[in-house]
TIVOSE-678992 format. One record per residue (C-alpha): x, y, z. Coordinates in Angstrom, 2 decimals. Layout:
<pts>
<pt u="X" v="Y" w="Z"/>
...
</pts>
This chain:
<pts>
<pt u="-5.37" v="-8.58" w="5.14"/>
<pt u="-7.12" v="-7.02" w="7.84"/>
<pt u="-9.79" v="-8.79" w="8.05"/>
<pt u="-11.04" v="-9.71" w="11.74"/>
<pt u="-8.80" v="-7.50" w="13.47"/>
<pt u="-9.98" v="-4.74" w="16.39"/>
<pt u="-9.19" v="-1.32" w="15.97"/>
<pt u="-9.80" v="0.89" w="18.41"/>
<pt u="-9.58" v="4.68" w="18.02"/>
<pt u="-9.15" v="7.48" w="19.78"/>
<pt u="-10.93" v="10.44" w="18.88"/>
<pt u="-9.75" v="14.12" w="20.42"/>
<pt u="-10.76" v="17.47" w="19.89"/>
<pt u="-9.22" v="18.44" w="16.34"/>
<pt u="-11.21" v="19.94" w="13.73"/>
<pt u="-9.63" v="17.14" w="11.44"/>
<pt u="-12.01" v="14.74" w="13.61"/>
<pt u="-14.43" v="14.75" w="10.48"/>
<pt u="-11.94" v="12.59" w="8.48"/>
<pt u="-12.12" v="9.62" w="10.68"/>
<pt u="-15.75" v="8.70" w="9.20"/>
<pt u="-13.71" v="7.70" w="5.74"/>
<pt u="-11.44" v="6.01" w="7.71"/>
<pt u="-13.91" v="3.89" w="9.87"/>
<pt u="-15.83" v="2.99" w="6.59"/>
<pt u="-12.50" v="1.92" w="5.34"/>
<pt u="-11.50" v="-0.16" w="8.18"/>
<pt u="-15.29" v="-1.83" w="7.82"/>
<pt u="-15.18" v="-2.59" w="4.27"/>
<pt u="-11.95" v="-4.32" w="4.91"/>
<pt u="-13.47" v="-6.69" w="7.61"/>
<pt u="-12.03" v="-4.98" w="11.05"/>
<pt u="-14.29" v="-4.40" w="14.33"/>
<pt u="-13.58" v="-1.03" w="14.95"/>
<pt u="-14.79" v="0.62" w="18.71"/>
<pt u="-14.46" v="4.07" w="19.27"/>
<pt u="-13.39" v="6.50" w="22.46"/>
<pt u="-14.55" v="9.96" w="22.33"/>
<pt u="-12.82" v="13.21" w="24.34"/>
<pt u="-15.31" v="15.24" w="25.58"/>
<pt u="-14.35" v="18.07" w="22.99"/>
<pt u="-14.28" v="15.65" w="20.28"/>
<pt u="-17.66" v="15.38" w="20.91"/>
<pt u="-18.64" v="18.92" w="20.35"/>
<pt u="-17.04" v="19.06" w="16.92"/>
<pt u="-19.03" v="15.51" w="15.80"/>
<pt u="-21.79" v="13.58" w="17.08"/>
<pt u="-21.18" v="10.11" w="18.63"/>
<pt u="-24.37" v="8.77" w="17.23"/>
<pt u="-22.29" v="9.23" w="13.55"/>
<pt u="-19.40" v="7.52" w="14.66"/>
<pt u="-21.70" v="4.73" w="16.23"/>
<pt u="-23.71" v="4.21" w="13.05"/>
<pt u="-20.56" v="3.52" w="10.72"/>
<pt u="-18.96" v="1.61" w="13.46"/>
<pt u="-21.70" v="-0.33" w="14.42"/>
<pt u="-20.24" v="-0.30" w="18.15"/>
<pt u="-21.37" v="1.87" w="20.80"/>
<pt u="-18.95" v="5.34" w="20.98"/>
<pt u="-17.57" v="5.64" w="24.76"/>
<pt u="-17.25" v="9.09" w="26.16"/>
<pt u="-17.14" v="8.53" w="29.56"/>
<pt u="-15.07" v="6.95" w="31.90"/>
<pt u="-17.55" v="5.96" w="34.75"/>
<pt u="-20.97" v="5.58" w="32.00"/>
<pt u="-23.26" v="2.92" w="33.72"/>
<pt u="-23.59" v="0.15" w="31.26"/>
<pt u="-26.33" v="-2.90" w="31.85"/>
<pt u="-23.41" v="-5.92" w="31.75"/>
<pt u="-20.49" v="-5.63" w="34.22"/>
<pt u="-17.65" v="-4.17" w="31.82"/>
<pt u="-14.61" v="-2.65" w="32.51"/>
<pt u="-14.32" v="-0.87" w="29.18"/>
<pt u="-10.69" v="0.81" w="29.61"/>
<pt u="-9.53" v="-2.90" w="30.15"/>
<pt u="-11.86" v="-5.21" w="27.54"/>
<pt u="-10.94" v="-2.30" w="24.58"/>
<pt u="-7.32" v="-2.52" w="25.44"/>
<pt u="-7.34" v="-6.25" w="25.57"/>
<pt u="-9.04" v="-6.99" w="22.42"/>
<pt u="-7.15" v="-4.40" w="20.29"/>
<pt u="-4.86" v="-5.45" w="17.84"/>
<pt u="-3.96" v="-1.43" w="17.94"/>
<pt u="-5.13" v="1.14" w="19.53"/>
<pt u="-4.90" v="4.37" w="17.69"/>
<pt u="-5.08" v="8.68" w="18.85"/>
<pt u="-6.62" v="10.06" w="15.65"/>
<pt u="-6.72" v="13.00" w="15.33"/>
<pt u="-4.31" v="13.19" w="18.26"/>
<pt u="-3.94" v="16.99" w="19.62"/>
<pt u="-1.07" v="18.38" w="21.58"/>
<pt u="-2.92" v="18.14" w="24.74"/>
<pt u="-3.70" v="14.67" w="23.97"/>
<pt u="-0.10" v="13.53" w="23.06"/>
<pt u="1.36" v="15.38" w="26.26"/>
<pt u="-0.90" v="13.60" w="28.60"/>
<pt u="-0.31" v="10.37" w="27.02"/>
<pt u="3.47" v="10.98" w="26.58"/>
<pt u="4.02" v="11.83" w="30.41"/>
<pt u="1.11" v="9.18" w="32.04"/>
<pt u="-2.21" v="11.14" w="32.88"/>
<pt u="-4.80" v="9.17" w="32.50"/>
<pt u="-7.88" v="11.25" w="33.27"/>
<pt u="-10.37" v="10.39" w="30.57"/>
<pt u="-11.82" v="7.49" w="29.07"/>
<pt u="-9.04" v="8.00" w="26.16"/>
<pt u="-6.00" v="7.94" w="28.23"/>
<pt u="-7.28" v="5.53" w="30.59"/>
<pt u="-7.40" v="2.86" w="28.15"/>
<pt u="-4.20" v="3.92" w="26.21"/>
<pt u="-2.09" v="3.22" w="29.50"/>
<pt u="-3.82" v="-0.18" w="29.57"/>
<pt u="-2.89" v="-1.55" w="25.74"/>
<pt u="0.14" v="-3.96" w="25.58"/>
<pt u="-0.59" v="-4.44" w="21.72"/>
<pt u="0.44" v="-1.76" w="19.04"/>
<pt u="-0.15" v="2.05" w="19.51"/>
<pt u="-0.12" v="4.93" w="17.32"/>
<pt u="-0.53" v="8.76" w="17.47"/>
<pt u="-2.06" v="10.79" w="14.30"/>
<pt u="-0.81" v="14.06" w="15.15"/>
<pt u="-3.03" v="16.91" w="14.22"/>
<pt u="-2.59" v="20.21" w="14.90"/>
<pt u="-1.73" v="24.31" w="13.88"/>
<pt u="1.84" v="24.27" w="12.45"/>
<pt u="3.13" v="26.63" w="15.16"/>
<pt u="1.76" v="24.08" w="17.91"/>
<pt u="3.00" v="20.74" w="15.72"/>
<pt u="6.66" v="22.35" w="15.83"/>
<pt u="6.61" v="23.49" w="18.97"/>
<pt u="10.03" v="21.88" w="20.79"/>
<pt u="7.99" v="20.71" w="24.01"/>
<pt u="5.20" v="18.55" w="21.32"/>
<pt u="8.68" v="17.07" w="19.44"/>
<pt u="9.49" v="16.09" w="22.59"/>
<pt u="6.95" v="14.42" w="23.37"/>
<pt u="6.40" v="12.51" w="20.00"/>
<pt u="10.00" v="12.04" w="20.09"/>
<pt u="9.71" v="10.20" w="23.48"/>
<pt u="6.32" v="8.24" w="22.76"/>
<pt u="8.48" v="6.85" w="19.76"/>
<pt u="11.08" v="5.82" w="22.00"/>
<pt u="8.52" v="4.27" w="24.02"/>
<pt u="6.93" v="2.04" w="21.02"/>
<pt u="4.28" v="4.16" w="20.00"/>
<pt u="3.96" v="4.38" w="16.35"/>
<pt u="4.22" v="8.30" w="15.49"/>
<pt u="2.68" v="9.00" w="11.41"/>
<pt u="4.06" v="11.91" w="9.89"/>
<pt u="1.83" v="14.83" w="9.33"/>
<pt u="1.01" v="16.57" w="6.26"/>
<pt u="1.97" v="19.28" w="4.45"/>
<pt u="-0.45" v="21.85" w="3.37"/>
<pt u="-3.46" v="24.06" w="4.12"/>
<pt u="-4.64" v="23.76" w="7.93"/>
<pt u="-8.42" v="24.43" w="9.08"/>
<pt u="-6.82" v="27.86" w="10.43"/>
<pt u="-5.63" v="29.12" w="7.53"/>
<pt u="-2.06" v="28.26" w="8.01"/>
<pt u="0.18" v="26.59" w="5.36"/>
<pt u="2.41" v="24.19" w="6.74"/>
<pt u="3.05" v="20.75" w="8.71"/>
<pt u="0.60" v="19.75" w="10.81"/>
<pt u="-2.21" v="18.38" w="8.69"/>
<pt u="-3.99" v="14.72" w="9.76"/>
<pt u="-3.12" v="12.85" w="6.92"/>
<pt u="-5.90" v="11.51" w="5.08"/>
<pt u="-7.94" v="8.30" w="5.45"/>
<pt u="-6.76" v="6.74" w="2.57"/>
<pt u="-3.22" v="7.09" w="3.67"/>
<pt u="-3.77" v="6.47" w="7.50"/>
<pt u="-5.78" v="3.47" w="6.54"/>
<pt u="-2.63" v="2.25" w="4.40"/>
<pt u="-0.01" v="2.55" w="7.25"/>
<pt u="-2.39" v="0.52" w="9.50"/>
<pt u="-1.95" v="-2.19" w="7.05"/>
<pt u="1.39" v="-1.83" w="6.82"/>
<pt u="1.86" v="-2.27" w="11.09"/>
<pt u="-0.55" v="-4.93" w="11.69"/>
<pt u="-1.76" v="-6.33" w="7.98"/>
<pt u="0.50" v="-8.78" w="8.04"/>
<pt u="2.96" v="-11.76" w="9.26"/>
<pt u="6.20" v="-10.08" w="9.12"/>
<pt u="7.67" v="-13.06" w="7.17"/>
<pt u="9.90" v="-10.77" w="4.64"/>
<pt u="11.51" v="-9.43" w="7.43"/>
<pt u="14.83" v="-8.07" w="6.50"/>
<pt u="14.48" v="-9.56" w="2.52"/>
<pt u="14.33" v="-6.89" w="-0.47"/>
<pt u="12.06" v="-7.37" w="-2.99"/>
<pt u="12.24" v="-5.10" w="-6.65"/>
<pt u="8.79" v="-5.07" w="-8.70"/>
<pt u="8.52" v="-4.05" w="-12.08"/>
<pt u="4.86" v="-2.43" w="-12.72"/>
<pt u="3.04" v="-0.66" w="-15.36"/>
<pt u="3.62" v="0.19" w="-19.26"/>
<pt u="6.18" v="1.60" w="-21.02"/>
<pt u="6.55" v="3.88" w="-23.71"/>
<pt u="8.34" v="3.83" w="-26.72"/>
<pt u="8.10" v="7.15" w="-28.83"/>
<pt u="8.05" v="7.57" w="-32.46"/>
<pt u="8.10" v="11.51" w="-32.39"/>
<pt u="7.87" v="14.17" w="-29.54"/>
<pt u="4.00" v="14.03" w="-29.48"/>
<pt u="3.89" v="10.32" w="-30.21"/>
<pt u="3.68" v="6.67" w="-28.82"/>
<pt u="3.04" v="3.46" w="-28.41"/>
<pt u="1.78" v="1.78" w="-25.15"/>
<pt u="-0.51" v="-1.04" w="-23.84"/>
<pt u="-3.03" v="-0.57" w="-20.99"/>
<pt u="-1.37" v="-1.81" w="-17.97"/>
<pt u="-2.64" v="0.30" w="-14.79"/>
<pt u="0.06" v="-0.81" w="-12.33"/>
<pt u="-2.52" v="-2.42" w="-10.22"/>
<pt u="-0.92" v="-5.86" w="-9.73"/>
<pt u="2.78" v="-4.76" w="-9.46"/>
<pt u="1.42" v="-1.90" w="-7.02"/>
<pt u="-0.92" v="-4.81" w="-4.72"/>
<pt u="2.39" v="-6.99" w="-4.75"/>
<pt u="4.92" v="-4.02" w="-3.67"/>
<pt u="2.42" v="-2.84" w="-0.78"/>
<pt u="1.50" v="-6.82" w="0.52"/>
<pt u="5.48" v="-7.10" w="0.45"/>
<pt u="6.08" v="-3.94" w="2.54"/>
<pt u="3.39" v="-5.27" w="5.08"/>
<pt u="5.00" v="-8.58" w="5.37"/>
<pt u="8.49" v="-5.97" w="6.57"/>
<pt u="10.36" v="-6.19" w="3.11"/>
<pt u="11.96" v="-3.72" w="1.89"/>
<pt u="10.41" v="-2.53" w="-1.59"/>
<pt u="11.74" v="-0.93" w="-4.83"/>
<pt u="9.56" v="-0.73" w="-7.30"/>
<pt u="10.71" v="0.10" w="-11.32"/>
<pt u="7.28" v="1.92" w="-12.84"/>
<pt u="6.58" v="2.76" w="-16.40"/>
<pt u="3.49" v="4.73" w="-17.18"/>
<pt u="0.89" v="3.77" w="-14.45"/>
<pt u="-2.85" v="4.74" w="-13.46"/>
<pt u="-3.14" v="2.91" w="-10.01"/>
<pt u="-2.28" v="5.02" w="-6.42"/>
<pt u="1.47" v="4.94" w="-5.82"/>
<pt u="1.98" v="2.66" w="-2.67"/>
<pt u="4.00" v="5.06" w="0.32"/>
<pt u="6.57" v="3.31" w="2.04"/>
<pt u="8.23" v="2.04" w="-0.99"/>
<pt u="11.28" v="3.29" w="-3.19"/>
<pt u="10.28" v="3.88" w="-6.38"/>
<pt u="12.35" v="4.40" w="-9.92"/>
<pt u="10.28" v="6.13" w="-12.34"/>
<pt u="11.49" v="5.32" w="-16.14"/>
<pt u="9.49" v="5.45" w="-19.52"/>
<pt u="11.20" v="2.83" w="-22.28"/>
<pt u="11.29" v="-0.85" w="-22.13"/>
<pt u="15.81" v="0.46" w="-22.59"/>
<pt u="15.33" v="2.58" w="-19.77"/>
<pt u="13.22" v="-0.33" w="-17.82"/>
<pt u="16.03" v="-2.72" w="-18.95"/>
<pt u="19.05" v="-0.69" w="-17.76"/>
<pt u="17.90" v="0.52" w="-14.40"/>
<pt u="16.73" v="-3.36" w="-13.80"/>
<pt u="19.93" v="-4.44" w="-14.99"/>
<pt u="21.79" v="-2.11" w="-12.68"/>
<pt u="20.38" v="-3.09" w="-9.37"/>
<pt u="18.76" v="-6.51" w="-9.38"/>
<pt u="21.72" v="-8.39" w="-7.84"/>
<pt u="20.68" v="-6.38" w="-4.55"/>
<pt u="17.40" v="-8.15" w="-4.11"/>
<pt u="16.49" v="-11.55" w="-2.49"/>
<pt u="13.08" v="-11.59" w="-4.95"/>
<pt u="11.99" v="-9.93" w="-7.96"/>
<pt u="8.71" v="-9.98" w="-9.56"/>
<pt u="8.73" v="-8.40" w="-13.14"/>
<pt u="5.07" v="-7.39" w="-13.12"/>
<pt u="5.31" v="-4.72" w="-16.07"/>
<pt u="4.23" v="-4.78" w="-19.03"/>
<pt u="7.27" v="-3.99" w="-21.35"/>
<pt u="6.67" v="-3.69" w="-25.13"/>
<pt u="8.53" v="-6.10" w="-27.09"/>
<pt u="8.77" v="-3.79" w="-30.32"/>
<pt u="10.05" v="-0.31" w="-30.23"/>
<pt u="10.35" v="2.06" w="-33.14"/>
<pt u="13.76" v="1.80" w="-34.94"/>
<pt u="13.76" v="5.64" w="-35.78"/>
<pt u="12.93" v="8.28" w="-33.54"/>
<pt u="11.63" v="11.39" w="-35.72"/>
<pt u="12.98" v="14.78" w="-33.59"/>
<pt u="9.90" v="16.52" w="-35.29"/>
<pt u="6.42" v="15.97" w="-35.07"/>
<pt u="5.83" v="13.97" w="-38.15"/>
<pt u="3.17" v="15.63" w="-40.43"/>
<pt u="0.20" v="13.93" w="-41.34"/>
<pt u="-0.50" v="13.37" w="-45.37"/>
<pt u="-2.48" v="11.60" w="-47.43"/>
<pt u="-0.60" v="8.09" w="-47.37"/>
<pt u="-0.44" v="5.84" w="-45.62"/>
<pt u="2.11" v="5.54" w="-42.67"/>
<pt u="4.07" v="2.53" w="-41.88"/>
<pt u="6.81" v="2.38" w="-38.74"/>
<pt u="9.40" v="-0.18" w="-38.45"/>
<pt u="9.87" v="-1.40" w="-35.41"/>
<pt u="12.89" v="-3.66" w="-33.88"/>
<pt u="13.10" v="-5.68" w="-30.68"/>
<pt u="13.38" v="-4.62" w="-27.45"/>
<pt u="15.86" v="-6.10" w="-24.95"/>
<pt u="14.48" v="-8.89" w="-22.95"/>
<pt u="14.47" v="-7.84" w="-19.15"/>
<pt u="13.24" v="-11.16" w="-18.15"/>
<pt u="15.70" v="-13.39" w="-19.97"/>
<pt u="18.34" v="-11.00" w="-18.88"/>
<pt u="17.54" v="-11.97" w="-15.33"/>
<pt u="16.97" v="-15.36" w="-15.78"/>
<pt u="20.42" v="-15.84" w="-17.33"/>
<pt u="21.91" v="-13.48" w="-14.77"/>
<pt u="20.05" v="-14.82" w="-11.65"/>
<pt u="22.24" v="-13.90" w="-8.26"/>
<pt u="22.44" v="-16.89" w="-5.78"/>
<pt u="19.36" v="-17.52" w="-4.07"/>
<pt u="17.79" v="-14.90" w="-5.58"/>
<pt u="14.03" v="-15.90" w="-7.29"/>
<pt u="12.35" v="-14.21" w="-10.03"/>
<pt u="8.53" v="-14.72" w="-11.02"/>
<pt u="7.30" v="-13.54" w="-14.24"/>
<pt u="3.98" v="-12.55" w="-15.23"/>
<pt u="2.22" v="-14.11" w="-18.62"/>
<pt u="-0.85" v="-12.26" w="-20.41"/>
<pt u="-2.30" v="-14.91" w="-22.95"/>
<pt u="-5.62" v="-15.05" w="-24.99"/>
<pt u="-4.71" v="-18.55" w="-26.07"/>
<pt u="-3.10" v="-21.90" w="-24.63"/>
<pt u="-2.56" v="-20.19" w="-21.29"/>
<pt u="-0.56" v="-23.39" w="-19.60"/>
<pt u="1.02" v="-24.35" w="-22.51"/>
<pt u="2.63" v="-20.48" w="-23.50"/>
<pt u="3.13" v="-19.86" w="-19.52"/>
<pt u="5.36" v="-23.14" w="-19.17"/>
<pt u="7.19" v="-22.70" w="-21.96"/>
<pt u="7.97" v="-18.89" w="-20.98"/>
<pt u="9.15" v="-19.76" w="-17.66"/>
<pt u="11.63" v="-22.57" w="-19.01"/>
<pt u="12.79" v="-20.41" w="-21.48"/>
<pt u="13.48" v="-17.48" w="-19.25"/>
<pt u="15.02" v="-19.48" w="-16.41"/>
<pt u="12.78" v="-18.36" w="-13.65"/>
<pt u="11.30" v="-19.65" w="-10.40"/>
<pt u="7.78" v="-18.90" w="-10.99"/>
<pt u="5.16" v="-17.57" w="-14.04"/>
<pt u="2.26" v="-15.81" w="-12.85"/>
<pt u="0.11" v="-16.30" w="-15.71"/>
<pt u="-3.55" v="-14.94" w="-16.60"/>
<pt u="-5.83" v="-15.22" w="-19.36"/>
<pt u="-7.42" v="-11.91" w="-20.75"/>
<pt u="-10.29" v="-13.94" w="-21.96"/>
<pt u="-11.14" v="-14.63" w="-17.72"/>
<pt u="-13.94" v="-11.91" w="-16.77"/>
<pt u="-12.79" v="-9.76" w="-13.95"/>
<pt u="-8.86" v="-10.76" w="-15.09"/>
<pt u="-5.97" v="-8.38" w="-16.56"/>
<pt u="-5.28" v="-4.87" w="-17.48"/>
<pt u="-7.10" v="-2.39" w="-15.45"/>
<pt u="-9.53" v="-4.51" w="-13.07"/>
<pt u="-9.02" v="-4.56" w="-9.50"/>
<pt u="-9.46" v="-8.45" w="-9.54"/>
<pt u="-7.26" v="-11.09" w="-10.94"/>
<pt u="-7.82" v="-14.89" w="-11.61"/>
<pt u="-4.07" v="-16.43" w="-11.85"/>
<pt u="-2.53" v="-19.49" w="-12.57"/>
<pt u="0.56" v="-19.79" w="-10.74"/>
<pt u="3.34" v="-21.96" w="-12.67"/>
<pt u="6.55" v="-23.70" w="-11.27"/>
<pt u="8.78" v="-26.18" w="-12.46"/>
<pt u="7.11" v="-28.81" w="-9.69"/>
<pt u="2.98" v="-28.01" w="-9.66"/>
<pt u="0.47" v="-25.66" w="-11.57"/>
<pt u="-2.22" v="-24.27" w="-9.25"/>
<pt u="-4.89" v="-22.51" w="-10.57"/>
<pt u="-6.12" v="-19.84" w="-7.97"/>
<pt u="-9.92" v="-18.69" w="-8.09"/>
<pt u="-10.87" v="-14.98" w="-8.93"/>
<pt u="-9.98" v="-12.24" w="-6.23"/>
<pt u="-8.63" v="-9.08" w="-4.99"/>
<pt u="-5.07" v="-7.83" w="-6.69"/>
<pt u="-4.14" v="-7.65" w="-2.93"/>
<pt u="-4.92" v="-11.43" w="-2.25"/>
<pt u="-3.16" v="-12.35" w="-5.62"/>
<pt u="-0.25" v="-10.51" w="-4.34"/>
<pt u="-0.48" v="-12.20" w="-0.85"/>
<pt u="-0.94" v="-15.41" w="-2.95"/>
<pt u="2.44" v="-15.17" w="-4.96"/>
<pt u="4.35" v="-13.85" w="-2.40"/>
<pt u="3.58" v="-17.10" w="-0.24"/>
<pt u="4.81" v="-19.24" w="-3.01"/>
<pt u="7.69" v="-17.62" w="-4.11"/>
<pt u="8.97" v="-18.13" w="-0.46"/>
<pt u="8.09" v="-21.71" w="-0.63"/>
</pts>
């Protein structure tokens, strides 16, 4: 998703400067060429020769450093970056860049980048709130620069309160939401089902499968990169919650089915991703029920069927894919469930492929319409997600 694309950061004087060696090793692992521009007090708070080593790049820190090849660095940086990002940005940083001084190597190259731009604000809570630094944020947004909320919390000073860098993780995420990928669900809404419900035979008790969340998850964040906007319907889950999507938390395969059935006709594509138990007990006990001697034996009745709801229901144009876990006759069980149901599209995977199903951050699919089967190799959750999304559009 972001593979081959140049980041190029800019590093001020922050304490929160420390966090941007996750983020580099991040960006790496993901495939990126990442270059780095140091402030001269950025550089008393961590050593270039750190930031080098995980970037692999030579660290600039100043503006006029002889080099032996004829480079103008504040030019060549801004014209290879696919963004160019302040991070940590301070307030002295953000004024200068908000109001044109460009008299380091930092701002210098800033005021030379046509591509994307964004600001990591981080700061003391008094300073962050101060109505001269809104002002400035407020304008570089105006301007195009892409402004990331702070956190909330416990500052280097002591201080609780706004202000915090947000952490790699999460900064890393929002870069692939900018620049991860073609905008091509641009102004579509997608809904995504994800994770396991619950269906309770006492107030202590349970049953549930071991869906994670991972694959609904991988397809709600690849469709917020491509510019959809995302609601996503979660049972239990185990995976990180995607920001920058809506979600609806519910617990029974009835509550799955009745929030589902309440606001699917708003959405231009649906993936049903979760895995919803087909049996649910037909009495609820209100007390714990007491262990004995016997043996126990629960009666169990059918849940509602969320996906043949849909299918029957489909609004126009909308398209639905399902998802099919089989141990057994994979094509033939997949075909028939997606003819059955009335969908567009089965996702369907084998829990006998190694590396494929619940829990596993790689899948190996087999994606069914009523026109072709294509078989797609093992790989990333993300690059099934990417995978499905492409051919539900198609």
């Amino acid at each position: 998703m972001l593979e081959g694309k140049c980041i190029v950061l800019g590093l001020s004087g922050s304490v929160a400067v420390y966090k941007i060696c996750e983020l580099i090793r991040l960006l790496k692992k993901a495939g990126c060429e990442v270059h780095t521009i140091m402030t001269k007090n950025a550089c008393e708070l961590i050593q270039p020769y750190l930031i080098e080593e995980l970037s692999q790049n030579r660290c600039i820190t100043d503006t006029f450093e002889r080099t032996p090849i004829f480079d103008v660095k504040h030019i060549s940086l801004a014209n290879k970056a696919d963004m160019f990002m302040a991070a940590p940005a301070t307030a002295n940083i953000i004024g200068k860049i908000a109001n044109g001084i460009a008299d380091d190597m930092l701002t210098t190259t800033v005021m030379a980048v046509k591509g994307k731009k964004m600001i990591v604000p981080a700061m003391n809570t008094n300073m962050y709130e101060n109505p001269i630094l809104q002002e400035n944020l407020a304008k570089l947004e105006r301007l195009g620069y892409i402004v990331m909320p702070t956190g909330n919390g416990e500052l280097a000073c002591g201080d609780v309160g706004k202000g915090r860098m947000p952490e790699p993780y999460e900064i890393f995420d929002y870069i692939k939401m900018e620049i991860g990928c073609e905008k091509i669900l641009e102004g579509k809404r997608v809904l995504v089902t994800c994770g396991a419900t619950a269906e309770s035979i006492d107030p202590v008790r349970f049953i549930t499968n071991h869906s994670s969340g991972k694959m609904g998850f991988a397809i709600a964040e690849t469709a917020r990169n491509m510019g959809a906007s995302v609601t996503v319907v979660k049972g239990i889950t185990s995976a990180k919650i995607p920001m920058g999507v809506n979600i609806i938390d519910v617990k029974s395969a009835h509550d799955m089915f009745d929030v589902v059935k309440n606001i699917y006709k708003d959405f231009d594509y649906i993936f049903k991703a979760a895995a919803v138990a087909d049996y649910t007990p037909a009495e609820y006990a209100e007390n714990k029920i007491k262990k004995s001697d016997k043996d126990m034996y629960i009666r169990l009745e059918r849940t509602r069927d969320i996906l043949k709801f849909l299918g029957e229901n489909k609004a126009e144009n909308q398209k639905i894919c399902g998802f099919s876990m089989e141990t057994e006759n994979l094509i033939e069980n997949s075909r028939k469930k997606l003819v059955s149901k009335n969908i567009d599209m089965i996702a369907a995977n084998s829990l006998t492929d190694k590396g494929s199903g619940f829990g596993t951050d790689t899948n190996k699919i087999t994606v069914i319409t009523n026109e072709s089967i294509k078989e797609l190799p093992l790989m990333s959750k993300e690059k099934c997600a990417e995978a499905l999304i492409k051919e539900i559009i198609k």
